[in-house]
C-alpha positions as CSV (number, residue, x, y, z in Angstrom):
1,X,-27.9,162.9,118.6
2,X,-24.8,163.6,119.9
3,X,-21.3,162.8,118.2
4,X,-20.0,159.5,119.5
5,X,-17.5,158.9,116.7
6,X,-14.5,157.3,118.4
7,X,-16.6,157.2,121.8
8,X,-15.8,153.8,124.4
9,X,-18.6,155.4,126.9
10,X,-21.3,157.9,127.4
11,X,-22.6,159.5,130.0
12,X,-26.4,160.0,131.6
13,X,-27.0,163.4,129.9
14,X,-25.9,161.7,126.6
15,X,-28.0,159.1,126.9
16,X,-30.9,161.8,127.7
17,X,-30.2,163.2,124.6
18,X,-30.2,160.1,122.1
19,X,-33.1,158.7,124.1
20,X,-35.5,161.5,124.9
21,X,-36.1,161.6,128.0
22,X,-34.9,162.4,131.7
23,X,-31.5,162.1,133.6
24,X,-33.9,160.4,136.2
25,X,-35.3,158.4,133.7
26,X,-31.9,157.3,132.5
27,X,-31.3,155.9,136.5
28,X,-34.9,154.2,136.6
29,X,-34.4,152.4,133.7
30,X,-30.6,151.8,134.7
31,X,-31.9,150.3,138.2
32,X,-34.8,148.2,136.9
33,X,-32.6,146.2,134.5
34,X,-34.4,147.8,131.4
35,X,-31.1,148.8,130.2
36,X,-27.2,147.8,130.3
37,X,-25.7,148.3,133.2
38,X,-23.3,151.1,133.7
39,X,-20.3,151.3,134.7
40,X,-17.8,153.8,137.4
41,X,-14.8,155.0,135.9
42,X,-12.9,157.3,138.7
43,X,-16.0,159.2,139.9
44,X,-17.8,158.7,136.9
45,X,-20.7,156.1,135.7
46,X,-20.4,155.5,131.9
47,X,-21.9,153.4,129.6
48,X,-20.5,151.2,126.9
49,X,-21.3,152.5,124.1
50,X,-21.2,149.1,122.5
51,X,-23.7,147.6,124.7
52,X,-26.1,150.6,124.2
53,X,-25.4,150.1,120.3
54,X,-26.1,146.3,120.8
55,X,-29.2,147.3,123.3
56,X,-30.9,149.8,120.7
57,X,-30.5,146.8,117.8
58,X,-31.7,144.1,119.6
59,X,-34.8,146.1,120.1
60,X,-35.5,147.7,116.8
61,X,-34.6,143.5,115.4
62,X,-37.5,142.1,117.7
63,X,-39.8,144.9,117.5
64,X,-39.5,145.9,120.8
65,X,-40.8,149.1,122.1
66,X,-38.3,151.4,124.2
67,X,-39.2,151.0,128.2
68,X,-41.7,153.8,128.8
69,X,-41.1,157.1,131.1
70,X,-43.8,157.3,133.4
């Protein structure tokens, strides 16, 4: 997992990394409303770290499996 001490925002390839899976995937999801929605910064899209933090916890509280890649 990468270091997101002191992070706001992360990027797609971060989120690939904590979660496993595809850049592509990331956008899927992103587009489907299985995830928060990001948001542009200059030229970037970022995600709140916060509301990926809140994301991840609501779904490990309620059992909740993580949207599938397929």
């Amino acid at each position: 997992m990468s270091d997101i001490v002191g992070k706001l925002y992360v990027s797609d390839k971060e989120l690939t990394v904590r979660w496993s899976c595809s850049r592509a995937t990331i956008w899927r999801w992103s587009k489907e409303g299985l995830i928060p929605k990001p948001y542009k910064i200059g030229g970037s899209t970022r995600w709140k770290l916060s509301e990926i933090l809140d994301y991840e916890s609501k779904l490990k509280h309620h059992d909740e499996e993580w949207p599938r890649d397929e």
